[in-house]
KEGU-181516 format. One line per 4 residues: number of its first residue (from 1); their letters; for each residue x, y, z of N, C-alpha, C. Coordinates in Angstrom, 1 decimal. Layout:
<atoms>
NUM> A> X:Y:Z:X:Y:Z:X:Y:Z  ...
</atoms>
This chain:
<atoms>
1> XXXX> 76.1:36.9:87.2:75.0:37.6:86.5:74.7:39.0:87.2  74.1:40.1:86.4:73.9:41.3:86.7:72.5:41.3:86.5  71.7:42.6:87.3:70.8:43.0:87.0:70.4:43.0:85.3  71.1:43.4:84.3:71.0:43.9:83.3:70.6:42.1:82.6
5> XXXX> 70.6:41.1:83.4:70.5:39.5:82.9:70.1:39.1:83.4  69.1:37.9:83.1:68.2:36.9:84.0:69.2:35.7:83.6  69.4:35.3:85.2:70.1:34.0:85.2:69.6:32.5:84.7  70.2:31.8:84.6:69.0:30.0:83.9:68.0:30.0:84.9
9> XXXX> 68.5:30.1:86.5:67.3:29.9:87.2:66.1:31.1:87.0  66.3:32.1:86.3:65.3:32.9:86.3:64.2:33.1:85.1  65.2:32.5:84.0:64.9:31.9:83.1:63.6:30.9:83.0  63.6:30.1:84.1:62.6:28.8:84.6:61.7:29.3:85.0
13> XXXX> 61.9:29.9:86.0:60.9:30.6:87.4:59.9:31.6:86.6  60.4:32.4:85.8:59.3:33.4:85.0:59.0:32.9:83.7  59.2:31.6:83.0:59.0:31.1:81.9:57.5:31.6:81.3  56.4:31.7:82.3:55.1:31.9:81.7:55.6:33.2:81.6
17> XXXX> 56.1:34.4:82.2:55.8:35.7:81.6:56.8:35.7:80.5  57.6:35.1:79.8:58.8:35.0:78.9:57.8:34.8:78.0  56.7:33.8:77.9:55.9:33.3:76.6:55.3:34.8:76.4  54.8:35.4:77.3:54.1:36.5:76.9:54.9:37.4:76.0
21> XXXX> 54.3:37.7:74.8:54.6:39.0:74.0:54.7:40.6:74.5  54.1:40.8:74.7:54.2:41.8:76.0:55.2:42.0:77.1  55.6:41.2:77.6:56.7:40.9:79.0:57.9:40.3:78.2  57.9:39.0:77.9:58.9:38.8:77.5:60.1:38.8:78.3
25> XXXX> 61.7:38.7:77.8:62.7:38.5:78.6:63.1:40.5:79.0  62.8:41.4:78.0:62.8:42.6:78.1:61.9:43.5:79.4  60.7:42.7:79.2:59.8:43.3:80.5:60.3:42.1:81.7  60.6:40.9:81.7:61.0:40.6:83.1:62.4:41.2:83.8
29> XXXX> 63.2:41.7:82.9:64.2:42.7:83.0:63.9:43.8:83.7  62.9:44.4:83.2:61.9:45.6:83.9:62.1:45.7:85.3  61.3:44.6:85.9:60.9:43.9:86.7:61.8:43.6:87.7  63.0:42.8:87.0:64.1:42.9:88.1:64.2:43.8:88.8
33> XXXX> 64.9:44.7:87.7:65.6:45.9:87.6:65.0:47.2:88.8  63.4:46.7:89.0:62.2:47.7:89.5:62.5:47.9:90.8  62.3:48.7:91.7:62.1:49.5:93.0:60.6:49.7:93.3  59.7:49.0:93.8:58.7:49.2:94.2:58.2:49.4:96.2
37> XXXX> 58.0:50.7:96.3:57.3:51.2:97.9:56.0:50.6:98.0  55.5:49.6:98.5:54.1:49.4:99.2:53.9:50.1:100.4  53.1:51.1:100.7:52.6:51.4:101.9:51.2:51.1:102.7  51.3:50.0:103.5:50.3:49.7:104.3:50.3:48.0:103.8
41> XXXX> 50.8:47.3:105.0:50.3:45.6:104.3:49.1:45.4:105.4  48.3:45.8:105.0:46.7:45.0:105.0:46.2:44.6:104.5  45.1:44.5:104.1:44.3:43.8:103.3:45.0:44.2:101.5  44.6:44.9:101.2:45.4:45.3:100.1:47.0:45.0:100.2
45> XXXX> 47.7:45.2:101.1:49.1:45.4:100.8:49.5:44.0:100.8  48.7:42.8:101.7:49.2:41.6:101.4:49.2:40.8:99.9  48.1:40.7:99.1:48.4:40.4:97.7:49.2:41.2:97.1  49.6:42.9:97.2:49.7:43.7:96.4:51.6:42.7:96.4
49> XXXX> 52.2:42.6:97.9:53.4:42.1:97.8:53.1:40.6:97.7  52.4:40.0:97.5:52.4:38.6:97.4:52.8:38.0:96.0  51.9:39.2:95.1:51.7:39.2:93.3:53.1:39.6:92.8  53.8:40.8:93.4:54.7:41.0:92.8:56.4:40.7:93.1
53> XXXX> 56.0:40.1:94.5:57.6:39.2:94.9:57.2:38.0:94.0  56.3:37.5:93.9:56.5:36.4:92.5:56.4:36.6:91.1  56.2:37.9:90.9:56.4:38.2:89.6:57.9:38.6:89.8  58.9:38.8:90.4:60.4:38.7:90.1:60.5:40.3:90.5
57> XXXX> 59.6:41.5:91.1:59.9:43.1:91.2:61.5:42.9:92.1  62.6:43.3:91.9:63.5:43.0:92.4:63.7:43.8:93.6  63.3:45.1:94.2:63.2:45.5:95.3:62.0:45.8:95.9  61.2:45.7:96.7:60.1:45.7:97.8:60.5:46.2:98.8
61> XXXX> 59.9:47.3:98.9:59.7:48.2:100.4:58.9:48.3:100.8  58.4:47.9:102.3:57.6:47.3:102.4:57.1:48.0:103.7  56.1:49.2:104.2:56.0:50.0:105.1:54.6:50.0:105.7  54.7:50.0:107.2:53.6:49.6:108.1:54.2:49.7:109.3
65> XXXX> 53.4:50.0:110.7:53.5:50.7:111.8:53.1:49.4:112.7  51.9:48.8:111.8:51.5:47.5:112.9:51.5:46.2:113.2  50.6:45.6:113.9:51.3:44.6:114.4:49.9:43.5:113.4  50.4:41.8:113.8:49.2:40.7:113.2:48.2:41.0:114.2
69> XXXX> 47.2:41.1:114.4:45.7:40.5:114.9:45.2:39.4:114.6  44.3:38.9:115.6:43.4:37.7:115.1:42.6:38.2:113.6  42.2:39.2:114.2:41.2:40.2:112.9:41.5:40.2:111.8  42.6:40.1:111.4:43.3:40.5:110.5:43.5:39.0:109.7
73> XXXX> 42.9:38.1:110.0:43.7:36.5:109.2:42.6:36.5:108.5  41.4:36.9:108.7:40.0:37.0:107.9:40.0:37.3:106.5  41.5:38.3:106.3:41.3:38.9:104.6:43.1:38.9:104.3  44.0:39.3:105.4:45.4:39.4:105.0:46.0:38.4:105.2
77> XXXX> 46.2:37.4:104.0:46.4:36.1:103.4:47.5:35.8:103.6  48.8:37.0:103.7:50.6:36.8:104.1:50.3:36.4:105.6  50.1:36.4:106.6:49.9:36.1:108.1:49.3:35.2:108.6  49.5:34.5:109.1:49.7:33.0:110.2:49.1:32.9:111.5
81> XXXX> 48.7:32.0:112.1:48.0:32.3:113.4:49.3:32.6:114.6  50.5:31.6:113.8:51.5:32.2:114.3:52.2:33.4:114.8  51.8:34.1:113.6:52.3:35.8:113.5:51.9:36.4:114.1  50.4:36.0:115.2:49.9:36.8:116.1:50.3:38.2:117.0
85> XXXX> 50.4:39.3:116.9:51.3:40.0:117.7:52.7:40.2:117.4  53.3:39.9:116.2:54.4:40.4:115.1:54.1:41.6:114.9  55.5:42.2:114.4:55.0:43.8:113.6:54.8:42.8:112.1  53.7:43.6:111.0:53.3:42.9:110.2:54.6:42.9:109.1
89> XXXX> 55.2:44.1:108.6:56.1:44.1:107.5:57.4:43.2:108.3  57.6:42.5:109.5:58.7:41.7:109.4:58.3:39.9:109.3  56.8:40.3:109.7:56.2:38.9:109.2:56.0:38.6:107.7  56.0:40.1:107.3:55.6:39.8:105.5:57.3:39.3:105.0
93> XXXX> 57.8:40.1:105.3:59.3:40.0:104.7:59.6:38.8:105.3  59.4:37.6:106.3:59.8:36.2:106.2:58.9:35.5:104.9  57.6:35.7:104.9:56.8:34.6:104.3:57.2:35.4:102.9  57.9:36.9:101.9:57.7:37.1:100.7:59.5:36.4:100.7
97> XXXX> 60.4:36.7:101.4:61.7:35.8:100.8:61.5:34.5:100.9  60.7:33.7:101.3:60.4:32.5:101.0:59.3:32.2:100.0  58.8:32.9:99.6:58.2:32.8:97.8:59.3:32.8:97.0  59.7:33.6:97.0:60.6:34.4:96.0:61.9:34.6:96.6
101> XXXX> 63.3:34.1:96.7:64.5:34.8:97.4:65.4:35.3:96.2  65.1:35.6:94.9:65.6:36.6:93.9:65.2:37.9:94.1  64.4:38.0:95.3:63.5:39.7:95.8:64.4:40.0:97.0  64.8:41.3:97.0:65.4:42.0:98.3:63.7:42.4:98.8
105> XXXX> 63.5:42.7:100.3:62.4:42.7:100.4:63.3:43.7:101.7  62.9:44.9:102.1:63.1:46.1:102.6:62.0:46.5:104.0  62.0:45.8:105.4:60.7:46.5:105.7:60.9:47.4:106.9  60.1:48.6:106.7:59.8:49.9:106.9:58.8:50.2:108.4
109> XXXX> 59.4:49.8:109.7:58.1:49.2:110.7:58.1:50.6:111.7  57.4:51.1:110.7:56.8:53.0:111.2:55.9:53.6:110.3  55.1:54.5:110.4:54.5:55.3:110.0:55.6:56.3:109.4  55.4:56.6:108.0:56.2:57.2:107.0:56.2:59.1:107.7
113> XXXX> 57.3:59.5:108.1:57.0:61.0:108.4:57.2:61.4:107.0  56.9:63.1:106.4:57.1:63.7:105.5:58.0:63.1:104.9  59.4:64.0:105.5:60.8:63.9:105.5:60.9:62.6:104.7  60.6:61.1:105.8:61.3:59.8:105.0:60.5:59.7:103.8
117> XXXX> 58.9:60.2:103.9:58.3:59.4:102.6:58.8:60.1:101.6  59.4:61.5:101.7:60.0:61.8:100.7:61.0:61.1:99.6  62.2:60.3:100.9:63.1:59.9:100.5:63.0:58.5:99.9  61.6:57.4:100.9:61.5:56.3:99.8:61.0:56.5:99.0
121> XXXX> 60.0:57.7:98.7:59.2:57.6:97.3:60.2:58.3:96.5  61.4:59.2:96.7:62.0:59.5:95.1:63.3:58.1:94.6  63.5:57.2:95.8:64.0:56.1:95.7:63.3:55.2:94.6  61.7:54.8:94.2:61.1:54.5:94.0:60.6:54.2:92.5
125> XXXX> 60.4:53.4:91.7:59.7:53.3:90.5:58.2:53.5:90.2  57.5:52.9:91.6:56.3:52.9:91.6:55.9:53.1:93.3  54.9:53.8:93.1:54.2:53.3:94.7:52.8:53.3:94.7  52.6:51.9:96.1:51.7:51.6:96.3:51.0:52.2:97.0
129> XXXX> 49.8:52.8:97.1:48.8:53.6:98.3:47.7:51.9:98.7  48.2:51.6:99.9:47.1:50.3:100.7:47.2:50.7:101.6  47.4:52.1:101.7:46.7:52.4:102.9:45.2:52.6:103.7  45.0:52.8:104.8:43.7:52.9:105.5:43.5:54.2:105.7
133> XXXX> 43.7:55.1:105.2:43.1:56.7:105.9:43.5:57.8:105.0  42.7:58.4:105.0:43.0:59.8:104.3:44.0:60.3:104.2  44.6:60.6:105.9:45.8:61.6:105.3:46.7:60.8:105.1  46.9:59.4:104.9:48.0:58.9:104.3:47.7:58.9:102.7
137> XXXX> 46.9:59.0:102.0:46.0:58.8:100.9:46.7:60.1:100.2  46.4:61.7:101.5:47.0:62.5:100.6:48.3:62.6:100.9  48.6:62.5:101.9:50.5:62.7:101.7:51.2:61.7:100.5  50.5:60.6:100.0:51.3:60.2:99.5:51.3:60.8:98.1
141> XXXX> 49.9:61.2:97.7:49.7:61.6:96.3:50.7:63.1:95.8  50.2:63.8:97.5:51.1:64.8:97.1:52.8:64.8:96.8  53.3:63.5:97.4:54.8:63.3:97.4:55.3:62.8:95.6  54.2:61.5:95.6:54.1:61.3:94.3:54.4:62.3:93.2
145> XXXX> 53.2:63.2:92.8:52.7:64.6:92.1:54.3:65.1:92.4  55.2:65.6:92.8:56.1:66.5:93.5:57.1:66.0:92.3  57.6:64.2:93.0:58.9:63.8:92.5:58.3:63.1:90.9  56.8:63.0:90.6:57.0:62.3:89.4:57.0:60.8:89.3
149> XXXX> 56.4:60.4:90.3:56.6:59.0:90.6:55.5:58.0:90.4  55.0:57.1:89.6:53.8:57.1:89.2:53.2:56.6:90.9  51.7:56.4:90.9:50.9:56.0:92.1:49.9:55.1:92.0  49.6:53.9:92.7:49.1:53.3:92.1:47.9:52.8:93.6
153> XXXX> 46.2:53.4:93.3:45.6:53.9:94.9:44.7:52.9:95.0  44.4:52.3:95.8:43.7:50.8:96.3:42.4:51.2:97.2  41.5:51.0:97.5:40.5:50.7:99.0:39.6:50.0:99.0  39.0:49.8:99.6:38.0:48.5:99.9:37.5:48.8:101.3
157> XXXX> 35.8:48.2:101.4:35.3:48.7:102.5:34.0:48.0:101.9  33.0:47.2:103.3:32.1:46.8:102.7:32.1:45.5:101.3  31.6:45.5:100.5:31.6:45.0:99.7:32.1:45.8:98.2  32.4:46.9:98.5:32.9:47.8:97.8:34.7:48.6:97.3
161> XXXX> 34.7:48.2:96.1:36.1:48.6:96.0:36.1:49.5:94.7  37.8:50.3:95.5:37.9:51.7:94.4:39.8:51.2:94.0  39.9:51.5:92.9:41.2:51.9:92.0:41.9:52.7:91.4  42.7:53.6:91.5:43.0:54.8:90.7:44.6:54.4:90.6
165> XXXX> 44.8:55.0:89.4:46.2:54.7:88.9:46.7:56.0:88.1  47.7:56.7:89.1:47.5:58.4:88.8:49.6:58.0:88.1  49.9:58.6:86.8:51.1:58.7:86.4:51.3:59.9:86.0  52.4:60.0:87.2:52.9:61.3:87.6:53.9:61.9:86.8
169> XXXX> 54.2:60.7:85.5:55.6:60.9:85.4:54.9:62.0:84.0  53.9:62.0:84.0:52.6:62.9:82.5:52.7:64.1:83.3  52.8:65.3:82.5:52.7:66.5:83.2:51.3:66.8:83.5  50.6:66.4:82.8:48.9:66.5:82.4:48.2:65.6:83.7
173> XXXX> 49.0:65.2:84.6:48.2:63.6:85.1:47.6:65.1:86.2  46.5:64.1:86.5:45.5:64.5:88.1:46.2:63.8:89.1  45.7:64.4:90.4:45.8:64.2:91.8:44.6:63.3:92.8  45.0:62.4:93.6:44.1:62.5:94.5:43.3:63.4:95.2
177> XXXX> 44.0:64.8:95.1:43.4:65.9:95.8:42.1:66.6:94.1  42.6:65.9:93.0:41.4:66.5:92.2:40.3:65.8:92.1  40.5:64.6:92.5:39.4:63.9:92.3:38.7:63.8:93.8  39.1:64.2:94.8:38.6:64.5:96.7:39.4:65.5:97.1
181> XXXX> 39.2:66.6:96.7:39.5:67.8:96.8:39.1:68.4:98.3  38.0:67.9:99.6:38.0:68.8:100.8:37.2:67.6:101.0  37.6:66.2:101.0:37.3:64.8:101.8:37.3:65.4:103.0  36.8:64.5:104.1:36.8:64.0:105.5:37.4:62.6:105.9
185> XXXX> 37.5:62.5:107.0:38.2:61.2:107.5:36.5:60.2:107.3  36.5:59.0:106.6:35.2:58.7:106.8:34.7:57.8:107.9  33.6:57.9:108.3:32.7:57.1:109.8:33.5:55.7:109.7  32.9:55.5:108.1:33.2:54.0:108.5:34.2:53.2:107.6
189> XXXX> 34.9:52.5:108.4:36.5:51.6:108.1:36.2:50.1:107.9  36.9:49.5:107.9:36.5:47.6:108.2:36.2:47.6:109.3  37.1:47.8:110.5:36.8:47.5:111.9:35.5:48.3:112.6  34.9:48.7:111.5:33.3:49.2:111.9:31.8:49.1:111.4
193> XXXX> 32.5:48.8:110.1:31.8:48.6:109.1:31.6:47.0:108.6  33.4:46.5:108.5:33.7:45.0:107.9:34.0:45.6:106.8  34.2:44.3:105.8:34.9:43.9:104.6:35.1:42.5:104.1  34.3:42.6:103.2:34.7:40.7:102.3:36.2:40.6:101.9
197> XXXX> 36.4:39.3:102.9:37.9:39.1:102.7:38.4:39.3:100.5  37.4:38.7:99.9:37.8:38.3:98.9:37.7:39.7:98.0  37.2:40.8:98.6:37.1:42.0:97.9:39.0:42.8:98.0  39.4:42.6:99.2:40.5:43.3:99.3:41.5:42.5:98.5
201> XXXX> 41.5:41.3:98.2:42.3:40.7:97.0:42.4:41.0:95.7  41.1:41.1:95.8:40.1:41.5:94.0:41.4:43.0:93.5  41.0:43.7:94.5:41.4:44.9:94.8:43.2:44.9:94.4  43.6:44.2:95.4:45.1:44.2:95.7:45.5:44.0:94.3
205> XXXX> 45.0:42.4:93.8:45.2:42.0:92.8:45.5:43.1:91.3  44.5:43.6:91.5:44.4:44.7:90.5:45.3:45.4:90.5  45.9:46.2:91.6:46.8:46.9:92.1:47.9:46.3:91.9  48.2:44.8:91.8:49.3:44.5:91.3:50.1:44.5:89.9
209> XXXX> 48.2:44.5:89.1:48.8:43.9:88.0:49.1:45.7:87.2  48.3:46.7:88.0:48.6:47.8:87.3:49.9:48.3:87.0  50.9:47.6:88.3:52.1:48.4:89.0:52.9:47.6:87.8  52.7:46.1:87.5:53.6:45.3:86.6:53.7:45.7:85.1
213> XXXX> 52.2:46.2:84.5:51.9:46.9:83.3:52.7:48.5:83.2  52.8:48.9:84.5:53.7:50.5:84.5:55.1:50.0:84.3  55.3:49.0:85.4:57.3:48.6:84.9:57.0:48.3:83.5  56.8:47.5:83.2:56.9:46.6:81.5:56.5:47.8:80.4
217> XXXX> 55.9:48.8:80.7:55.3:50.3:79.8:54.4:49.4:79.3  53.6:49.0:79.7:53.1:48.4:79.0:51.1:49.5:78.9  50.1:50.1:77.8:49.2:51.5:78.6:48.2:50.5:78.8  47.8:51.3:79.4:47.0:50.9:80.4:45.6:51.5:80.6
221> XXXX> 44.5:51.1:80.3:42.8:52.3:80.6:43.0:52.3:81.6  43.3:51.7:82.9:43.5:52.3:83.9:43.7:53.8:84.7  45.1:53.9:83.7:45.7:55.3:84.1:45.0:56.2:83.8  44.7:57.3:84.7:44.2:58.7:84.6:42.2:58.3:84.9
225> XXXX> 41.8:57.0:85.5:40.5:56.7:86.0:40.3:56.3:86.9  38.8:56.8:87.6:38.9:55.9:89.1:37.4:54.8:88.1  37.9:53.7:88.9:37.4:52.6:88.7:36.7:52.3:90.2  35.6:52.2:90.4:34.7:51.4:91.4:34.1:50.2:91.6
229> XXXX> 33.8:49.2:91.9:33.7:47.8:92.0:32.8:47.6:93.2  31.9:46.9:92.8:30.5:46.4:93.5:30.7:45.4:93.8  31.0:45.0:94.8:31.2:43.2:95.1:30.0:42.4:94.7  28.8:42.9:95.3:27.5:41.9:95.3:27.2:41.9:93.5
233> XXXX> 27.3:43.1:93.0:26.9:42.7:91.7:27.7:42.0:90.5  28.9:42.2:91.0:29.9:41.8:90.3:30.1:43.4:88.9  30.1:44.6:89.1:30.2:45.1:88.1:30.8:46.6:88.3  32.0:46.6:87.4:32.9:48.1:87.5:31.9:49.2:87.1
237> XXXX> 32.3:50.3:87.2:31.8:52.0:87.1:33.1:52.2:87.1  33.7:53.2:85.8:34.8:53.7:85.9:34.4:55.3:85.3  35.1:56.2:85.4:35.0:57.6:85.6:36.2:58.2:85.2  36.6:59.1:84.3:37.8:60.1:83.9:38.2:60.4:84.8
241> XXXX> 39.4:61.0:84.9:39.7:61.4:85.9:40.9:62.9:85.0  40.3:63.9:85.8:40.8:65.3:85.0:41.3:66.4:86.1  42.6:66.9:86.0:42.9:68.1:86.6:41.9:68.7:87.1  42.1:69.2:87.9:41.1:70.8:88.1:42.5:71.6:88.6
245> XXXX> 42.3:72.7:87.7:43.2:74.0:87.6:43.3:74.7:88.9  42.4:74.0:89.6:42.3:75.1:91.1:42.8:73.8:92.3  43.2:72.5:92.0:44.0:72.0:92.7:44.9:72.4:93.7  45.0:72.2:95.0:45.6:73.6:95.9:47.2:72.3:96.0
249> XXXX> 47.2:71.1:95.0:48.6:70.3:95.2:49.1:70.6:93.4  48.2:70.7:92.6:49.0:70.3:91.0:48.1:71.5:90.0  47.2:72.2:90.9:46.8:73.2:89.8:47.3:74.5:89.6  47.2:75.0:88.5:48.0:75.9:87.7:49.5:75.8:87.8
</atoms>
């Protein structure tokens, strides 16, 4: 069998998304077929690969600089007490080929310079932003914006989470830099602030299912809004999201 075919065993294993009208045997093809970059497995990036090595994404790249923590078992659900002091993308890449071993799983144990994020993001079908900090937030959007590559942006903090789902492959789409155009690095992170484990899932989750609705084409109100999320009240705020012409990454 070829990419271009799901085998009998694959046939089984994705049966629920085969019932779906939407997915079907044509969108789990998608899916095979798909190249997906995650950057940052933390809190976010653990569901974000947990969701989609079982939904069948046939390549995962999987990029991160650091190691397990105790701190870290609180909310990132891929990691073990075992894993303690692992780099994390080689502890993710044992526990996701053992969900899933129809996934090539790729992992990336560095901090992305220009140059490489270049090269995995035009590799790429989709990429994940789980990252923790700003200037990874904008190098990626700007790399995104450049090659055309849709982006799909995560964070959490507090009891508080944000989503933005920017498609780059639209000449019309916005930037991270239009919607935080002269941000700062902010005071407060998890390790200062905290974070409800069950928010960064909420989160990831979301971010999974966006990235599976872009392979499958399937549209999405997502795209082109930032969406905000109150943990304690349980209730979204979502917001347009529009160019600004004076964009110093995508205007004019």
């Amino acid at each position: 069998m070829t990419d271009n075919q799901l085998t009998d065993a694959e046939f089984k294993r994705y049966s629920r998304h085969l019932l779906l009208g939407k997915v079907g045997e044509v969108g789990q093809l998608h899916l095979k077929q798909a190249k997906v970059l995650i950057v940052g497995m933390g809190g976010l990036g653990c569901p974000v690969a947990l969701y989609l090595a079982a939904a069948g994404v046939g390549q995962l790249v999987i990029a991160d600089n650091d190691t397990v923590s105790e701190s870290n078992l609180q909310r990132q659900v891929l990691y073990s007490e075992a894993q303690i002091g692992k780099a994390k993308v080689l502890a993710a890449s044992e526990r996701l080929r053992g969900i899933n071993s129809h996934v090539h799983v790729r992992a990336v144990n560095r901090r992305l310079s220009e140059q490489v994020l270049g090269m995995e993001v035009m590799q790429a079908d989709v990429v994940l932003d789980c990252s923790d900090n700003l200037q990874t937030r904008y190098a990626l959007s700007d790399t995104c914006q450049a090659l055309g590559v849709p982006l799909v942006s995560g964070a959490a903090i507090g009891f508080d989470g944000q989503l933005m789902v920017f498609d780059f492959r639209q000449s019309t789409s916005s930037c991270y830099r239009c919607l935080f155009p002269q941000a700062s690095e902010a005071q407060l992170s998890c390790a200062t602030a905290g974070v409800v484990g069950p928010l960064v899932g909420m989160i990831g989750c979301m971010q999974a299912l966006e990235t599976i609705k872009l392979i499958c084409q399937l549209e999405s109100l997502a795209v082109g809004r930032f969406s905000s999320f109150d943990g304690l009240s349980g209730e979204w705020f979502h917001l347009s999201m529009h160019r600004d012409p004076h964009c110093q990454c995508c205007g004019g």
